[in-house]
C-alpha positions as CSV (number, residue, x, y, z in Angstrom):
1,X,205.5,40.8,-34.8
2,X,204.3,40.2,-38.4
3,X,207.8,41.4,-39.6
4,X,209.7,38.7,-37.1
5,X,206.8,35.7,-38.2
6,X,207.5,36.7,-42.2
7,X,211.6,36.6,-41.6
8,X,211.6,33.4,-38.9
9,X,213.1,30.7,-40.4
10,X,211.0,27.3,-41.1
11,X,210.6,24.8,-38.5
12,X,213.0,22.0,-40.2
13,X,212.6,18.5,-39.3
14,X,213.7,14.9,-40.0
15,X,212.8,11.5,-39.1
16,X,214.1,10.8,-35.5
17,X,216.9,8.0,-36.1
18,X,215.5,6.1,-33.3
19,X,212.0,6.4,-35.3
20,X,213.8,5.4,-38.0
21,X,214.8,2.0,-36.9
22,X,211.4,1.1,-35.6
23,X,209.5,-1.5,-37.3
24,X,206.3,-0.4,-37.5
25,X,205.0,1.5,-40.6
26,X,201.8,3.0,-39.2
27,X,203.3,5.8,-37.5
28,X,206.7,7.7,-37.1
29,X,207.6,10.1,-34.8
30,X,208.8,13.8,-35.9
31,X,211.5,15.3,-34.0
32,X,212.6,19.0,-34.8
33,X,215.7,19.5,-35.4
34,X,215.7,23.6,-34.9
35,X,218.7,25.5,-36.6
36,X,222.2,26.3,-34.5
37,X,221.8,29.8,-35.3
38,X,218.2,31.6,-36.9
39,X,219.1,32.7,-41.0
40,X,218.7,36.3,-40.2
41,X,221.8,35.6,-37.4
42,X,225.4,35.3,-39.6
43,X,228.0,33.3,-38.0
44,X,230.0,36.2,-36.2
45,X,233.7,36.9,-38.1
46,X,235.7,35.5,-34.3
47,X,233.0,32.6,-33.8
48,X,234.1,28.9,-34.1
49,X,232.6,26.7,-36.8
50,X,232.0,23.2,-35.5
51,X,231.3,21.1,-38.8
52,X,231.0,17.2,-39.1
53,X,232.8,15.7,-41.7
54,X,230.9,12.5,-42.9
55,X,232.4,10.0,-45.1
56,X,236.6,10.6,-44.8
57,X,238.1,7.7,-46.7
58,X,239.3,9.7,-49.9
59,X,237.9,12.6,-50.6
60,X,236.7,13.1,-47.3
61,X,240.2,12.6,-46.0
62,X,241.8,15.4,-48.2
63,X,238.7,17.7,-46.7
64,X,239.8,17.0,-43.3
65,X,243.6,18.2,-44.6
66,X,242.1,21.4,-46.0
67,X,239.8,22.4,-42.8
68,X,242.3,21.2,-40.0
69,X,244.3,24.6,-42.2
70,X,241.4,26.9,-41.4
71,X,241.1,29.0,-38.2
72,X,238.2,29.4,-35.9
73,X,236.8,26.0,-38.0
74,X,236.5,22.7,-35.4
75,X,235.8,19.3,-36.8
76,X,233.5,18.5,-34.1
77,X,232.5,14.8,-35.5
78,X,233.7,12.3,-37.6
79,X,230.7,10.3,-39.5
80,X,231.4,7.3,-41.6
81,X,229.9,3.8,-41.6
82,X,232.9,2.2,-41.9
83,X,234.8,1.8,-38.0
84,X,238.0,1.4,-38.7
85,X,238.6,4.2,-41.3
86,X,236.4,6.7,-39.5
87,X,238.4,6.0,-36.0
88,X,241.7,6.2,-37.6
89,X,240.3,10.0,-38.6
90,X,239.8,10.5,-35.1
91,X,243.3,9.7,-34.4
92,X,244.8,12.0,-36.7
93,X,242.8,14.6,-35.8
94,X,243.5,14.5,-32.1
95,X,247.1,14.0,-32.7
96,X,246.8,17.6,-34.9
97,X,244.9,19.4,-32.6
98,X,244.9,17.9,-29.2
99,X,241.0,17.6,-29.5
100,X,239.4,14.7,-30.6
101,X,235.9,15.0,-32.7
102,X,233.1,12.6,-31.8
103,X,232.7,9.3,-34.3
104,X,229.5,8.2,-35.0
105,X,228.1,5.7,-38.0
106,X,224.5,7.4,-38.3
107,X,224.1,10.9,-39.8
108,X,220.8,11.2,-38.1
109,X,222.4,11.0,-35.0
110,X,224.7,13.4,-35.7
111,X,222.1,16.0,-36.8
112,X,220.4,15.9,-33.7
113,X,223.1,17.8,-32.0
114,X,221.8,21.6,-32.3
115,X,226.0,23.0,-31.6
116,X,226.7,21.3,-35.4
117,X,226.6,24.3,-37.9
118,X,227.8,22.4,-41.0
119,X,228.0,18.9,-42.5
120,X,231.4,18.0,-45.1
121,X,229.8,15.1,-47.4
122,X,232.3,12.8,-48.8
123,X,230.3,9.6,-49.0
124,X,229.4,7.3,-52.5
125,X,227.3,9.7,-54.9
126,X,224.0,7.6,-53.8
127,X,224.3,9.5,-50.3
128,X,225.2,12.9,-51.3
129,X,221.2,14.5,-51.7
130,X,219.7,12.3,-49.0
131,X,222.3,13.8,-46.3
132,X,222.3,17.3,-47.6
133,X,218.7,16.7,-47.7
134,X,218.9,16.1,-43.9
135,X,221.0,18.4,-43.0
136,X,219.4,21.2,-44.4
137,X,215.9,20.1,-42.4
138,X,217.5,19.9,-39.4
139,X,219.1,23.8,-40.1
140,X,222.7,22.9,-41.2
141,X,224.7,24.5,-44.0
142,X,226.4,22.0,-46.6
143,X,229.4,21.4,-48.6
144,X,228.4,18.6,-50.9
145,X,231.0,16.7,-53.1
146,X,230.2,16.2,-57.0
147,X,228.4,14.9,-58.3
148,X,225.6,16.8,-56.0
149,X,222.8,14.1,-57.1
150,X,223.1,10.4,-57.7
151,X,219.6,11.3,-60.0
152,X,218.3,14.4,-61.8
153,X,215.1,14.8,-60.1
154,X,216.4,15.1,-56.7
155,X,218.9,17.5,-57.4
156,X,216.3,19.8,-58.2
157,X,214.5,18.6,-54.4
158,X,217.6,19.8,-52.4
159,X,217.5,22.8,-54.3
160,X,214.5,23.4,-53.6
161,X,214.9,22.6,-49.7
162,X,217.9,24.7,-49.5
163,X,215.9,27.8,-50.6
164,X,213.0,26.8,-48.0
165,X,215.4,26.0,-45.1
166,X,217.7,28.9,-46.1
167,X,220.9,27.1,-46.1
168,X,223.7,27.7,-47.5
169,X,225.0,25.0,-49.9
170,X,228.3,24.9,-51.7
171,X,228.8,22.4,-54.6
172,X,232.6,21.0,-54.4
173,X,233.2,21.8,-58.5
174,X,236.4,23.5,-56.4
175,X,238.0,24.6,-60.2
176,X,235.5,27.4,-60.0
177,X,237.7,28.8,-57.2
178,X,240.8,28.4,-59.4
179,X,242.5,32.0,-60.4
180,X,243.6,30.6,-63.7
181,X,240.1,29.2,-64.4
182,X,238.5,32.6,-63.4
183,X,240.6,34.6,-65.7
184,X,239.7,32.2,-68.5
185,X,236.4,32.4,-67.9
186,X,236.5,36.6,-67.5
187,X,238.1,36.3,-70.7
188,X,235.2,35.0,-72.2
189,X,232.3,36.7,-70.6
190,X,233.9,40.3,-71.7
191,X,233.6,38.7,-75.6
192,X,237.2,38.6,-76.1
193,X,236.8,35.4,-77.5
194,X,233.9,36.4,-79.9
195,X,230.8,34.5,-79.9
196,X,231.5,31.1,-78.8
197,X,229.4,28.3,-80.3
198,X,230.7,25.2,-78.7
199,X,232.8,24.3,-76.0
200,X,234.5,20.7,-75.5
201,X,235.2,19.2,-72.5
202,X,238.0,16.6,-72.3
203,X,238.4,13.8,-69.9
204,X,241.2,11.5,-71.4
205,X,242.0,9.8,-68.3
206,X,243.4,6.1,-68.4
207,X,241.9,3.2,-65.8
208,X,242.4,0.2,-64.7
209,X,239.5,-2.5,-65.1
210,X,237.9,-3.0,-61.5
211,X,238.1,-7.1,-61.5
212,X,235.8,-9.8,-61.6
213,X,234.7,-11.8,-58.8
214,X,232.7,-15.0,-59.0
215,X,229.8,-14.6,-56.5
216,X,229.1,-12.9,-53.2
217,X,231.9,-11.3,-51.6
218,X,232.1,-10.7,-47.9
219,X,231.6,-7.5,-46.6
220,X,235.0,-5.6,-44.9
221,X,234.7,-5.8,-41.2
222,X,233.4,-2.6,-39.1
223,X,231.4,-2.0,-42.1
224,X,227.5,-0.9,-41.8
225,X,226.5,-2.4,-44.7
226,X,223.2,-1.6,-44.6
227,X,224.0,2.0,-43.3
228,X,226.2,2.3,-46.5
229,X,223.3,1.1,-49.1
230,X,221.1,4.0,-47.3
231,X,218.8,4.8,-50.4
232,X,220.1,2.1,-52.6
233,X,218.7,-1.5,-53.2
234,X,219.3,-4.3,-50.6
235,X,221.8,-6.0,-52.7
236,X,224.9,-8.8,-52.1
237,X,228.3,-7.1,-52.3
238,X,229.3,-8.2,-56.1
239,X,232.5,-7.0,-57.0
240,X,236.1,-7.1,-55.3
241,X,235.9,-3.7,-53.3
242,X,233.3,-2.2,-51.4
243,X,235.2,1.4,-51.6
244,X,235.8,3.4,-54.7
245,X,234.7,0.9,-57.5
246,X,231.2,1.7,-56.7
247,X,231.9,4.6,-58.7
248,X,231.1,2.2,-62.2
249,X,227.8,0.5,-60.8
250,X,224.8,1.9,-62.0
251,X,222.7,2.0,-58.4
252,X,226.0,4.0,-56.3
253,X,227.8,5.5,-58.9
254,X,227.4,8.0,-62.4
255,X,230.5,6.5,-64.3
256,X,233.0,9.0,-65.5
257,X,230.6,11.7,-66.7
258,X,229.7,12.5,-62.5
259,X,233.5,11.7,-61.3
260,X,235.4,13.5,-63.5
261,X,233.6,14.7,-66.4
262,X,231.2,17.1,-63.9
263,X,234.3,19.1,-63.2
264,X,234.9,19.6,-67.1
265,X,231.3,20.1,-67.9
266,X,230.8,22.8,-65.0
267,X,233.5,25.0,-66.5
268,X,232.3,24.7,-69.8
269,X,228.2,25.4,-68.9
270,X,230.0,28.4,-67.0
271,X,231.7,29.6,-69.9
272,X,229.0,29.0,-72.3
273,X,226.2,31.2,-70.2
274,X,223.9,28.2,-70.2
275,X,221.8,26.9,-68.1
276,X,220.0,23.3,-69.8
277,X,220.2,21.8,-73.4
278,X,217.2,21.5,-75.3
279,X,218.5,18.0,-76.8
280,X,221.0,15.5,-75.1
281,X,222.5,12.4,-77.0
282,X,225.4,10.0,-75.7
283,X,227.4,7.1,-76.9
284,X,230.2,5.2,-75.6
285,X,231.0,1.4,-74.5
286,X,233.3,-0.7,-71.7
287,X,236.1,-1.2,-73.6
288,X,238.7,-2.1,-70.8
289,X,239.4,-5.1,-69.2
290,X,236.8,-7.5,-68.8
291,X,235.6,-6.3,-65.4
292,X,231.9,-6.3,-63.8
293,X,232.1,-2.7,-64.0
294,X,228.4,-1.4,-65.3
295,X,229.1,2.3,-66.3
296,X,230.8,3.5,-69.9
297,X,234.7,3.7,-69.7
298,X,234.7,5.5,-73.1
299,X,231.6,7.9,-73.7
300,X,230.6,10.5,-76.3
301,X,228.1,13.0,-75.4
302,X,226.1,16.0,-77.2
303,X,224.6,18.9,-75.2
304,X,222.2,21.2,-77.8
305,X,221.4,24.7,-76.4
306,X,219.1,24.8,-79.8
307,X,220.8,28.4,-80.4
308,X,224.0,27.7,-82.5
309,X,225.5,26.4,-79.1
310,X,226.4,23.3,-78.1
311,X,228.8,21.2,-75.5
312,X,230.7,18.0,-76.6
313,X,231.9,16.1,-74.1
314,X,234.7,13.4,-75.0
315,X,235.3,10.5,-71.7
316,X,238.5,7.7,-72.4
317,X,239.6,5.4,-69.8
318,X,242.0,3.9,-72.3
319,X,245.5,5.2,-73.0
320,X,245.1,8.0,-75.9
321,X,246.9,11.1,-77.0
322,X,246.0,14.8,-76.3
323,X,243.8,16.2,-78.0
324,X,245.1,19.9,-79.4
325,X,247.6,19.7,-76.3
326,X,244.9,18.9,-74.0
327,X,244.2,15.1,-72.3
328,X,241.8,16.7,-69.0
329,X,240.4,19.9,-69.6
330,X,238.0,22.2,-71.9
331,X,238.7,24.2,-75.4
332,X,236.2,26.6,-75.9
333,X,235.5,27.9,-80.1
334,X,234.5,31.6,-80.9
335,X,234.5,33.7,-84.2
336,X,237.8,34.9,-82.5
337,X,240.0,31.6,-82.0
338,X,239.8,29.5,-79.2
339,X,240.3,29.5,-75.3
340,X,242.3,26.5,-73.9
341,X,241.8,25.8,-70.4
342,X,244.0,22.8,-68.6
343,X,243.6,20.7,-65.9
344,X,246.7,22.7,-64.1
345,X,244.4,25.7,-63.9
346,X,245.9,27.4,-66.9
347,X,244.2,29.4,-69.6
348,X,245.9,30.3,-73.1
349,X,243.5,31.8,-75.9
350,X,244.7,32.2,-79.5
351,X,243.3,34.7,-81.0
352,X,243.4,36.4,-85.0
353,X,245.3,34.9,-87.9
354,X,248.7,33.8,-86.4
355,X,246.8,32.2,-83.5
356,X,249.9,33.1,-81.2
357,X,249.3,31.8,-77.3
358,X,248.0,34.7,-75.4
359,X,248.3,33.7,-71.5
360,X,245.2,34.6,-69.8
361,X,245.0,32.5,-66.3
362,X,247.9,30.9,-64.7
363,X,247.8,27.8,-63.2
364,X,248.3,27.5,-59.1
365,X,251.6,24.8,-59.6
366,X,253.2,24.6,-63.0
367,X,253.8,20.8,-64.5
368,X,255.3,18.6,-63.7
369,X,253.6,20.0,-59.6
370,X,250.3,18.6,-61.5
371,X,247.7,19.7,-59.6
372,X,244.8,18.2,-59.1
373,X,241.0,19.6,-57.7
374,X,242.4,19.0,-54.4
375,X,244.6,22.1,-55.2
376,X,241.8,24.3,-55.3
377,X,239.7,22.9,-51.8
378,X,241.7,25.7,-50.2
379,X,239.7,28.5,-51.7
380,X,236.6,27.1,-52.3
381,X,236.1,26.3,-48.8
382,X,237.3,29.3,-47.7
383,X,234.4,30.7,-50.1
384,X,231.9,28.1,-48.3
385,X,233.0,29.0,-44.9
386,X,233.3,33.0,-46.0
387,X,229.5,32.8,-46.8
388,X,228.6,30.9,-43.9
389,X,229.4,34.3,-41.8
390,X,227.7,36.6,-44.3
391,X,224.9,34.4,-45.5
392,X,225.2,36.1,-48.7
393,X,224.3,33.0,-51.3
394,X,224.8,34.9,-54.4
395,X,228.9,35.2,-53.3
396,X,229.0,31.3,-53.4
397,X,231.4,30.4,-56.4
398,X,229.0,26.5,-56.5
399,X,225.8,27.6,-54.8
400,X,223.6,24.0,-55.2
401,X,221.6,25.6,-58.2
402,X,224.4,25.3,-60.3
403,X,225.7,22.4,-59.1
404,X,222.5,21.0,-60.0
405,X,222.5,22.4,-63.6
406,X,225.6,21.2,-64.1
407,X,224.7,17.3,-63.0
408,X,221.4,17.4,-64.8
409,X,223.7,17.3,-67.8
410,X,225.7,14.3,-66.6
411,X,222.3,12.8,-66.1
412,X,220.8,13.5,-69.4
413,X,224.3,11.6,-70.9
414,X,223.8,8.6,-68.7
415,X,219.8,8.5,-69.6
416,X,220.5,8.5,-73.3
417,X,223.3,6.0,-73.0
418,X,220.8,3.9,-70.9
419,X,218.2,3.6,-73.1
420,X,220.1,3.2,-76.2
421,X,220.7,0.1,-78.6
422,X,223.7,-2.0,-78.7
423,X,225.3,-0.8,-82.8
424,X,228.1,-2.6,-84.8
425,X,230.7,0.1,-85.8
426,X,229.4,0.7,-89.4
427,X,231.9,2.1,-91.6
428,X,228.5,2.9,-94.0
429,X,227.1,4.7,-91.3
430,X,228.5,7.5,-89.4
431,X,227.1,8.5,-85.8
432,X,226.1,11.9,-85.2
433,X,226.3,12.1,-89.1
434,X,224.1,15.5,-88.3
435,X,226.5,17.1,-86.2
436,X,230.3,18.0,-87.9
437,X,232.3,18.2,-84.6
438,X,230.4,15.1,-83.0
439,X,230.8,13.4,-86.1
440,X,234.7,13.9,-85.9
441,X,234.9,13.3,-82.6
442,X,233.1,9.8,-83.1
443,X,235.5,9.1,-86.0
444,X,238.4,10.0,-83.7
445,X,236.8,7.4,-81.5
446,X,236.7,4.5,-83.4
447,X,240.3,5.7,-84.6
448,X,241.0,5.4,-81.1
449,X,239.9,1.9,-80.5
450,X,241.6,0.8,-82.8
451,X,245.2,1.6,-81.7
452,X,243.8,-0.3,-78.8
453,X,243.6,-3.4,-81.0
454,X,239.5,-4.0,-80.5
455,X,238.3,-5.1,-84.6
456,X,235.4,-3.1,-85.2
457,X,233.8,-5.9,-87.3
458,X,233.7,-7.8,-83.7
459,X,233.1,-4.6,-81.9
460,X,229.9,-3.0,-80.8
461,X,229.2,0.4,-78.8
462,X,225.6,1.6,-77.0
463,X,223.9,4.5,-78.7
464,X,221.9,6.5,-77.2
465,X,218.3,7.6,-78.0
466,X,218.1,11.9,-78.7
467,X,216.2,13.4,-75.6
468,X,214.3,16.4,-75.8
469,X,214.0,18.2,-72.4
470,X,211.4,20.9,-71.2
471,X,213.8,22.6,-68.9
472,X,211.4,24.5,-67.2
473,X,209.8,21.2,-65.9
474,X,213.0,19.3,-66.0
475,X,211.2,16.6,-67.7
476,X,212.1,14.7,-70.8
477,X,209.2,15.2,-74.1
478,X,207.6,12.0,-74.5
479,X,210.0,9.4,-73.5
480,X,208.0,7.4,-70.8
481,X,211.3,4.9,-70.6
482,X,213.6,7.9,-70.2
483,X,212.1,9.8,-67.8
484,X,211.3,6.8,-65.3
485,X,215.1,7.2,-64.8
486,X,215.0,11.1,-63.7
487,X,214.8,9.4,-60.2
488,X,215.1,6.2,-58.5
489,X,213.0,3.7,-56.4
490,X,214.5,4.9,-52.9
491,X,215.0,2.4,-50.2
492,X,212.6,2.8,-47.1
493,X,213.4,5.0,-45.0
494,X,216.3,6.7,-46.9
495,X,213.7,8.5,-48.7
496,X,214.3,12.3,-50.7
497,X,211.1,13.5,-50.2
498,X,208.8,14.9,-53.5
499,X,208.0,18.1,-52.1
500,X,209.9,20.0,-50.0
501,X,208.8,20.3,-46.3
502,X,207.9,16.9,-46.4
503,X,209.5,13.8,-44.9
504,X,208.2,10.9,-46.8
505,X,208.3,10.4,-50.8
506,X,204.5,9.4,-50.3
């Protein structure tokens, strides 16, 4: 009996979404919300997987694509807060399958059905904790789309309550589950490459501005606006498109360093061996189109391991040439050569004197097939579902602990940026004047700017204030300003709690 109490999984629980609604703050009702199937119990190898996929307007969509491929896997309920692109979901599902999955607007609802074993999050970055969060209490496993936290403090919280609720929870940095990408990174780990020192990761990836608008813009019809702020501030709708574009606003999105960037950065903190930076700096600007986008379209940013090894990170929206063939992807430096891996899943090292191309990964599609992370879903889901049945975490290729690792860094680039000083382009004064490779990649910057006709002398970029992190408390040394934005002020009740267990952030 002791043996079965010590093994039983926890009770999980969330706020009922009925409860939710009510109006009254002295007292909310608990409902449990008991797991599908006890942690000790795998998912058996012939047994059907009934998952909800909630949020399936992009990325959500291409997830559908990827699961409708997998057998004994049914997409038992489609959750998005928008009606119109969540039924026409639906609709292509049924026509695929003959079996149509049930549509609801409310995750909360959807957790209360016991059958669910997983949830698929696709939604705005502002959702992506809270719901894994929720599912997890209410004894679901997750796959979570980058970037797994909209804030660095609550990464850490679902971490946390995926260890408690023993869930599994896979990260969706899918290039992990590239072959190409694995080989590279083999390559590495057996010190073919010599001791690396610093690894850059590459994001030269042009945009479009998002628009200006003049006021208040309606919101689409069908649309749960209120469902779709969940933690975020009660706020008009003040730019041209509700979808995507919330990706460059400050209180839904993480700019360019959590859309693409994460991918980049995961690969290279893989390579690297490391886990946090001691110091974090970042620069950058909006140089694009005069838009009311809030985020940095161009960004610069410094990862210090404070042992001889360090991450550079390099973000352009702008058109700009490759840098040492590469425009998305990450170089890696040892005593060696180098290790070039691409955004088609491709690594090349070149290695000794000549520095001839030594193919060590090949990419899934050659160019021009240009693959994208899409390519890779196949396998990391696979992985996800794979360790659903075993419940073997430490086979996981993005268990949430990295994932979370890997956004803290994205977070640290965003804080320093944030609480930087706007700085004329000083031809006296070089940035990162320290640093030799951040110092030539900031020159390269300006160079870059440039050819895009902005005059320095009328030009000015953010830089960011140096952090100093205590990774072991995942808090930032003596920066009051700094660390107030390691979370967020959550909207009531779309609270992630403190401390795990809990259900209120009070």
């Amino acid at each position: 009996m002791k043996e079965h109490q010590e093994n039983a999984e926890p009770t999980g629980r969330i706020l009922n979404r009925r409860s939710f609604l009510k109006q009254s703050a002295t007292a909310i009702t608990m409902a449990p919300l008991l797991a599908s199937r006890p942690w000790a119990a795998p998912v058996g190898a012939n047994e059907r997987i009934r998952i909800c996929m909630m949020g399936v307007r992009s990325r959500g969509r291409k997830q559908i694509n990827c699961f409708l491929k997998i057998p004994d896997v049914e997409i038992a309920y489609i959750c998005d807060v928008d009606e119109d692109i969540g039924r026409g979901q639906v609709d292509r599902i049924r026509q695929a399958t003959g079996r149509a999955p049930q549509l609801e607007k409310d995750i909360r609802k959807v957790l209360e059905d016991k059958t669910v074993d997983a949830v698929s999050i696709a939604t705005p970055n502002h959702w992506h904790t809270l719901a894994a969060y929720w599912s997890v209490q209410a004894g679901k496993d997750v796959l979570v789309e980058k970037p797994l936290s909209h804030n660095l403090a609550e990464g850490r919280r679902l971490v946390d309550a995926a260890r408690y609720y023993r869930r599994i929870v896979q990260h969706t940095t899918q290039y992990r589950s590239a072959p190409g990408i694995r080989a590279g990174i083999d390559f590495i780990k057996q010190g073919k490459l010599g001791a690396v020192t610093l690894a850059r990761a590459l994001i030269y990836k042009p945009r479009g501005g998002m628009g200006k608008v003049n006021g208040e813009q309606p919101i689409p019809p069908g649309v749960d606006y209120d469902l779709w702020l969940g933690p975020a501030p009660q706020k008009p709708l003040l730019r041209k498109r509700l979808h995507y574009d919330w990706h460059w606003i400050w209180d839904c999105g993480n700019g360019e360093i959590g859309n693409q960037a994460v991918h980049m950065i995961d690969i290279c903190r893989w390579g690297l061996g490391k886990t946090l930076p001691k110091t974090a700096i970042s620069c950058g600007g909006r140089f694009g189109p005069l838009d009311d986008g809030e985020v940095p379209d161009t960004q610069l940013a410094l990862f210090d391991y404070g042992d001889s090894c360090k991450m550079l990170v390099e973000i352009r929206a702008l058109k700009s040439p490759h840098y040492d063939g590469v425009d998305i992807g990450e170089i890696f430096y040892g005593s060696e050569g180098r290790l070039i891996i691409g955004h088609y899943g491709d690594a090349t090292a070149y290695l000794g004197k000549d520095k001839k191309p030594l193919v060590v990964g090949e990419p899934l599609t050659k160019p021009p097939g240009k693959p994208s992370a899409s390519d890779y879903d196949d396998g990391h889901f696979r992985n996800f579902l794979s360790v659903m049945r075993s419940r073997k975490v430490e086979d996981l290729y993005a268990d949430v602990e990295q994932g979370h690792l890997t956004c803290c860094h994205t977070h640290l680039g965003n804080i320093s940026y944030r609480v930087g000083q706007e700085t004329p382009f000083d031809p006296k004064r070089a940035s990162f004047a320290d640093d030799r490779e951040a110092s030539e990649a900031f020159q390269r910057l300006q160079d870059h700017l440039r050819d895009h006709n902005l005059l320095m002398r009328d030009t000015t970029y953010r830089l960011g204030r140096k952090l100093r992190l205590d990774a072991a408390a995942e808090r930032l040394d003596g920066d009051p300003q700094a660390n107030a934005l390691l979370t967020r002020q959550y909207r009531e009740p779309f609270v992630v709690p403190e401390k795990v267990g809990s259900f209120s952030s009070r």
